[in-house]
PQR file with spaces between the fields and no chain letter, atoms N, CA, C, O and H, PARSE charges and radii, in Angstrom:
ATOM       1  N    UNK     1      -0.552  -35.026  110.313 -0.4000 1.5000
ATOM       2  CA   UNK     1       0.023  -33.761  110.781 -0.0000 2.0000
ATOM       3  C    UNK     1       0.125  -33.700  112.306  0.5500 1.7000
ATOM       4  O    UNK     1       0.996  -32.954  112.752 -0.5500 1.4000
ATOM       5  N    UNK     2      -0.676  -34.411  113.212 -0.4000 1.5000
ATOM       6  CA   UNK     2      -0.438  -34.512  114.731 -0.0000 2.0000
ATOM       7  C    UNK     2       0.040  -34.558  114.866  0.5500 1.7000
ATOM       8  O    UNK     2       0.694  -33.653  115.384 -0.5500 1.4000
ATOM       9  H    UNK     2      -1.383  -35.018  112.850  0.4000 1.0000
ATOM      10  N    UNK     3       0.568  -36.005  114.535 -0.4000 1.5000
ATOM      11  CA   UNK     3       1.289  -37.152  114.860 -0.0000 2.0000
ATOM      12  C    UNK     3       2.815  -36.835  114.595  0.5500 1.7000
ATOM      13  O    UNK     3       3.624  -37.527  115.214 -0.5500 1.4000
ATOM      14  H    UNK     3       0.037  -36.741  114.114  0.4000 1.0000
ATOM      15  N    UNK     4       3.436  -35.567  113.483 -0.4000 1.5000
ATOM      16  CA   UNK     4       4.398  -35.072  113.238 -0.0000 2.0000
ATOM      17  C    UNK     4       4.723  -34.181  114.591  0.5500 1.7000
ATOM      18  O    UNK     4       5.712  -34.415  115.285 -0.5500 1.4000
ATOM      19  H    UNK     4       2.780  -35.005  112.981  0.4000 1.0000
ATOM      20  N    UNK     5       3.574  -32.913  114.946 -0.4000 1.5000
ATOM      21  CA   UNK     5       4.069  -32.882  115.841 -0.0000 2.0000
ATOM      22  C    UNK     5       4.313  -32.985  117.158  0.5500 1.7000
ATOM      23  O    UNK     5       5.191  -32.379  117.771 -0.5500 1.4000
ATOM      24  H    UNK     5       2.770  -32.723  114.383  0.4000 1.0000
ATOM      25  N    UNK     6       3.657  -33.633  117.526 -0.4000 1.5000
ATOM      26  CA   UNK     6       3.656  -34.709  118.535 -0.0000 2.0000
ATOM      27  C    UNK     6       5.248  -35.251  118.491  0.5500 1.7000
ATOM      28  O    UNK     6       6.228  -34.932  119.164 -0.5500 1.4000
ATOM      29  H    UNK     6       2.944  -34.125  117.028  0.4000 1.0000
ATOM      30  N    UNK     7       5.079  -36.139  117.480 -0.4000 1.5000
ATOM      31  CA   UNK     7       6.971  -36.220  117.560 -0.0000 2.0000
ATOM      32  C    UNK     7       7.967  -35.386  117.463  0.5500 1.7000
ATOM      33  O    UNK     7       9.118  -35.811  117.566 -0.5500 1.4000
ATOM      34  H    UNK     7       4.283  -36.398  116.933  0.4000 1.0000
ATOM      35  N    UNK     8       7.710  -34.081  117.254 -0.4000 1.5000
ATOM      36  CA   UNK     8       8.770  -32.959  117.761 -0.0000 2.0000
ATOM      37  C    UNK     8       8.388  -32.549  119.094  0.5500 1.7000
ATOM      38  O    UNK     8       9.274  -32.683  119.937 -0.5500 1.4000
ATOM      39  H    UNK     8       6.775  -33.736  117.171  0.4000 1.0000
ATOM      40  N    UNK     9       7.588  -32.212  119.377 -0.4000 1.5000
ATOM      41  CA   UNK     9       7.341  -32.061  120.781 -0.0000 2.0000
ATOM      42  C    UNK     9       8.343  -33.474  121.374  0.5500 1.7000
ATOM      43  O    UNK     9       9.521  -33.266  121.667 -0.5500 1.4000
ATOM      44  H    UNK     9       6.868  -32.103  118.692  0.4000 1.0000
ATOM      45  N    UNK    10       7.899  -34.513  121.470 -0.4000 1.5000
ATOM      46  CA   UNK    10       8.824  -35.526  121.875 -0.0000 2.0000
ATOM      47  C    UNK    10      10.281  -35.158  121.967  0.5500 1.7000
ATOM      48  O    UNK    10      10.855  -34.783  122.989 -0.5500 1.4000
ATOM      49  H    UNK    10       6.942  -34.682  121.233  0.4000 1.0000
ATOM      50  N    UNK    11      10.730  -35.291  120.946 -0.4000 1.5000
ATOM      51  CA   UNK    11      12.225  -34.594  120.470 -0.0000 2.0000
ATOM      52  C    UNK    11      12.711  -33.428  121.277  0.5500 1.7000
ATOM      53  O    UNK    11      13.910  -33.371  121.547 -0.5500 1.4000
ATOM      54  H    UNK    11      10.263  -35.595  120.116  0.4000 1.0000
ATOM      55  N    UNK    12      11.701  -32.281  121.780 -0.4000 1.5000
ATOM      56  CA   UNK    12      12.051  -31.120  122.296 -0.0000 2.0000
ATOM      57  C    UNK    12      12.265  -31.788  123.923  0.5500 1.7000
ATOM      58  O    UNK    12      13.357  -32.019  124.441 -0.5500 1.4000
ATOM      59  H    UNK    12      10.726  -32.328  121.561  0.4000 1.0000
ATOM      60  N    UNK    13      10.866  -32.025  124.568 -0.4000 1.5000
ATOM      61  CA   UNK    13      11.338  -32.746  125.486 -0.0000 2.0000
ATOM      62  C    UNK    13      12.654  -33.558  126.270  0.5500 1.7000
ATOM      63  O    UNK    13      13.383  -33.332  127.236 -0.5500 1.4000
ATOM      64  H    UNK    13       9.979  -31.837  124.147  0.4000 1.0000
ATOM      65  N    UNK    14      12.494  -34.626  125.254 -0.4000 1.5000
ATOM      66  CA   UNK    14      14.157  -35.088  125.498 -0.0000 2.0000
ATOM      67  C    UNK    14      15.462  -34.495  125.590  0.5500 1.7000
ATOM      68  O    UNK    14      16.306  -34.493  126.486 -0.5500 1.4000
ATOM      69  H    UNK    14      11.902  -34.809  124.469  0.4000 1.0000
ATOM      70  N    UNK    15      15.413  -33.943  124.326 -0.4000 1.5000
ATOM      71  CA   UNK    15      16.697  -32.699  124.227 -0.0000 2.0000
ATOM      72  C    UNK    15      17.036  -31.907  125.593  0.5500 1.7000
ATOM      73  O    UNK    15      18.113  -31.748  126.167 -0.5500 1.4000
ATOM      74  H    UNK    15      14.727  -33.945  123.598  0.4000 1.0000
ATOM      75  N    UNK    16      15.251  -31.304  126.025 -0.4000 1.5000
ATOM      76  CA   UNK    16      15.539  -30.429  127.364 -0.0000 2.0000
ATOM      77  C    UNK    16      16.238  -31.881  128.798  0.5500 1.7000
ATOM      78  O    UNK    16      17.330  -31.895  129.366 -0.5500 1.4000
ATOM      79  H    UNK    16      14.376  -31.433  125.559  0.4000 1.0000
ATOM      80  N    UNK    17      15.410  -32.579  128.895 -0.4000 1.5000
ATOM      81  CA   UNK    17      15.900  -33.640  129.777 -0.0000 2.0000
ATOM      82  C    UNK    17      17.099  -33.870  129.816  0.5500 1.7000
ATOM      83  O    UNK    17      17.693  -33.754  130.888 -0.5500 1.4000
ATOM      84  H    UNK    17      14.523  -32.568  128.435  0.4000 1.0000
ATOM      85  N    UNK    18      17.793  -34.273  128.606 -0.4000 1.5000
ATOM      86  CA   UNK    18      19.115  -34.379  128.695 -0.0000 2.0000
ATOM      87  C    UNK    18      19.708  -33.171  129.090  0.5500 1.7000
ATOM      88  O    UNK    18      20.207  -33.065  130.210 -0.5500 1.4000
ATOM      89  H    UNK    18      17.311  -34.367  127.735  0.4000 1.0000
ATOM      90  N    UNK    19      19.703  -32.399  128.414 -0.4000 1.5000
ATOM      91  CA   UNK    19      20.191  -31.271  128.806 -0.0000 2.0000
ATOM      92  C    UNK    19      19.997  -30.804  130.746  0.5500 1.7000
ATOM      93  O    UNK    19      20.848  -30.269  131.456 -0.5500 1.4000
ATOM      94  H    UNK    19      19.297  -32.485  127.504  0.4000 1.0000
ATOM      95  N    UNK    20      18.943  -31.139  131.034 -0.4000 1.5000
ATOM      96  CA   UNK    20      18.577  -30.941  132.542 -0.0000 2.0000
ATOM      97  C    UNK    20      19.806  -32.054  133.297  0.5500 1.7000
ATOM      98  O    UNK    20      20.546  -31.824  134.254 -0.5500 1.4000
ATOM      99  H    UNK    20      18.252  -31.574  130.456  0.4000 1.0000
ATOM     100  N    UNK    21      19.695  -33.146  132.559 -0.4000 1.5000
ATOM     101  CA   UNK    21      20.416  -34.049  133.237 -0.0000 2.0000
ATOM     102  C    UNK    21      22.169  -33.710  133.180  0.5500 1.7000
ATOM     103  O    UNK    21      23.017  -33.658  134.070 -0.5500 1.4000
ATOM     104  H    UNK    21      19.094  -33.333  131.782  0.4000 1.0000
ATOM     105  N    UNK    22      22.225  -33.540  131.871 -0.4000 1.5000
ATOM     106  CA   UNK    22      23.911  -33.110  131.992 -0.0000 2.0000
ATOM     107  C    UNK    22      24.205  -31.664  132.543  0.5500 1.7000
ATOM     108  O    UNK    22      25.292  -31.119  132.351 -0.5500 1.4000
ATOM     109  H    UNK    22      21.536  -33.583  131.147  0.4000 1.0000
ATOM     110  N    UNK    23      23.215  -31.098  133.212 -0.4000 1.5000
ATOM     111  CA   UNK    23      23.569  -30.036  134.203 -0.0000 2.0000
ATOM     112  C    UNK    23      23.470  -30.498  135.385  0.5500 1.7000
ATOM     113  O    UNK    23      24.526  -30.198  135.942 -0.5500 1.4000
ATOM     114  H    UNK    23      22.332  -31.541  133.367  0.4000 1.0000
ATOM     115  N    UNK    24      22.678  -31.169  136.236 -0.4000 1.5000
ATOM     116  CA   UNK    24      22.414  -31.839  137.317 -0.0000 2.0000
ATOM     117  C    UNK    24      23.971  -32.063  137.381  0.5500 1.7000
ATOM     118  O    UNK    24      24.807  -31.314  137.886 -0.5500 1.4000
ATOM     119  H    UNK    24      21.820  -31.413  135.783  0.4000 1.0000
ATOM     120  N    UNK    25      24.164  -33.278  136.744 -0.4000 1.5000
ATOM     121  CA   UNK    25      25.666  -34.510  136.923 -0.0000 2.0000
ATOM     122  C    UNK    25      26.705  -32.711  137.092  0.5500 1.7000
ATOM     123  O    UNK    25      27.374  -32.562  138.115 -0.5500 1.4000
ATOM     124  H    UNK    25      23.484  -33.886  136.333  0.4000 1.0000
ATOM     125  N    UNK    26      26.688  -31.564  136.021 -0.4000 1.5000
ATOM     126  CA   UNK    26      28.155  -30.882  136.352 -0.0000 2.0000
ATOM     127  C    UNK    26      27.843  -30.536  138.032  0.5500 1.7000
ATOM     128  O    UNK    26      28.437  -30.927  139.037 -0.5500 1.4000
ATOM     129  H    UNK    26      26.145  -31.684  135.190  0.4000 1.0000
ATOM     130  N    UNK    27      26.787  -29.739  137.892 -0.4000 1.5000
ATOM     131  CA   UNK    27      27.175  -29.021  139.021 -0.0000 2.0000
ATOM     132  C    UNK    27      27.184  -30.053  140.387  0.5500 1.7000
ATOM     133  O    UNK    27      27.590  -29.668  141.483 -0.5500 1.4000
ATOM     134  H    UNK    27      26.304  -29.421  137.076  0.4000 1.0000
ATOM     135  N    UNK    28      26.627  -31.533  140.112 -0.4000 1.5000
ATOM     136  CA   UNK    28      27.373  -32.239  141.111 -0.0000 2.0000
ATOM     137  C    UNK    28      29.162  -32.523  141.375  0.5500 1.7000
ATOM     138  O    UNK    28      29.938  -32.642  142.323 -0.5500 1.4000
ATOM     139  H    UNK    28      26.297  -31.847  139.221  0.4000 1.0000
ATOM     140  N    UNK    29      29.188  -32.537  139.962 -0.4000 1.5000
ATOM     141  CA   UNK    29      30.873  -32.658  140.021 -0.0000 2.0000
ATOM     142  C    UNK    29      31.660  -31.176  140.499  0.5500 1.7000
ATOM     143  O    UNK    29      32.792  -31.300  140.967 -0.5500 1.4000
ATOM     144  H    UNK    29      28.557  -32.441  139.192  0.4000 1.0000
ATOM     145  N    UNK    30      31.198  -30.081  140.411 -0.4000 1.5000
ATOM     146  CA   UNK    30      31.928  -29.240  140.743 -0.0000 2.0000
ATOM     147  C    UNK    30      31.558  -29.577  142.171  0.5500 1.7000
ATOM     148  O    UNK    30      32.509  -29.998  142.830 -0.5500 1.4000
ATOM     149  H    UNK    30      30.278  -29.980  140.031  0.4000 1.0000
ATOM     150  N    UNK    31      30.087  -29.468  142.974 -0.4000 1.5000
ATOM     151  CA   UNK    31      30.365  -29.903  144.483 -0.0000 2.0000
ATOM     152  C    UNK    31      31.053  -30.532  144.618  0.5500 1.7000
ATOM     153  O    UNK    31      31.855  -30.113  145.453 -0.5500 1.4000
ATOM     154  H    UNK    31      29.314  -29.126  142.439  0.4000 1.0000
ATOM     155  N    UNK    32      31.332  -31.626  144.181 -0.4000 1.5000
ATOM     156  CA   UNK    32      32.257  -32.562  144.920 -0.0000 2.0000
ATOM     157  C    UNK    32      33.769  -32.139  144.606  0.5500 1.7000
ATOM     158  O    UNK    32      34.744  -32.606  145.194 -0.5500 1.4000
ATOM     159  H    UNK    32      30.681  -31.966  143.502  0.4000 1.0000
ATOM     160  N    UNK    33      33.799  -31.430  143.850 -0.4000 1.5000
ATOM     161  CA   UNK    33      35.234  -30.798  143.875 -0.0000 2.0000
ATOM     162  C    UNK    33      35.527  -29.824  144.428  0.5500 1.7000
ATOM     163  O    UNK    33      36.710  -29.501  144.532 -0.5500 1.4000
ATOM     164  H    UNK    33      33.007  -31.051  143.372  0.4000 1.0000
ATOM     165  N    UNK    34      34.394  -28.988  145.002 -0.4000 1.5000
ATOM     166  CA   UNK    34      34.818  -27.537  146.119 -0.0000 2.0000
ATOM     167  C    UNK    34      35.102  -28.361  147.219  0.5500 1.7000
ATOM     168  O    UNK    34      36.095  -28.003  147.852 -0.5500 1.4000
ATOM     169  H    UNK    34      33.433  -29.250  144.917  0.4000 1.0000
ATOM     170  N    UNK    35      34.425  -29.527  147.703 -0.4000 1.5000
ATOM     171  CA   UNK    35      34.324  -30.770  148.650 -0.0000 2.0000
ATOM     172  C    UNK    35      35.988  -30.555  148.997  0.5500 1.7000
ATOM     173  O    UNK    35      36.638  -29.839  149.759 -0.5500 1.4000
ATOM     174  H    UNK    35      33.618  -29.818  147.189  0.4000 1.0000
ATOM     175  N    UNK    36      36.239  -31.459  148.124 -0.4000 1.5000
ATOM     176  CA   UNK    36      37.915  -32.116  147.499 -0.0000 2.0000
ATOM     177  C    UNK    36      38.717  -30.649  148.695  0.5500 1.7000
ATOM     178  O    UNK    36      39.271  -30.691  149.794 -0.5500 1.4000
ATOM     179  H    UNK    36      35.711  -32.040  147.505  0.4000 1.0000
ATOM     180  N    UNK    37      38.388  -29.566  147.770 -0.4000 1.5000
ATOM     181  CA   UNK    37      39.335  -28.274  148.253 -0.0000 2.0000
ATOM     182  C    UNK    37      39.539  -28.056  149.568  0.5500 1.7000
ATOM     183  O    UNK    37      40.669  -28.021  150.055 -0.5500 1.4000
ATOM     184  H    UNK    37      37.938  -29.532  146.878  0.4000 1.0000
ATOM     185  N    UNK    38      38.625  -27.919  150.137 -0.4000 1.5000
ATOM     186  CA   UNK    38      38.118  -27.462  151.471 -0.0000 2.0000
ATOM     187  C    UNK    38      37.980  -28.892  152.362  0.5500 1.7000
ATOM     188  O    UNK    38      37.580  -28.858  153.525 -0.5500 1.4000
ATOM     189  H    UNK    38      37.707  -27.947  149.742  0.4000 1.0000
């Protein structure tokens, strides 16, 4: 039963990471596109 959730915890983790990460990368791309404008 730990060890189950232990591996959702894992799972949650990651999910958030990615998620952290594919926000990082947009709002770099929109900087670099107000960049572009201006």
């Amino acid at each position: 039963m730990p060890v189950f959730i232990l591996l959702i915890i894992e799972k949650i983790l990651l999910f958030h990471s990615i998620v952290i990460n594919s926000s990082i990368i947009l709002i770099y791309i929109i900087y670099v596109l107000i960049q572009q404008l201006y």
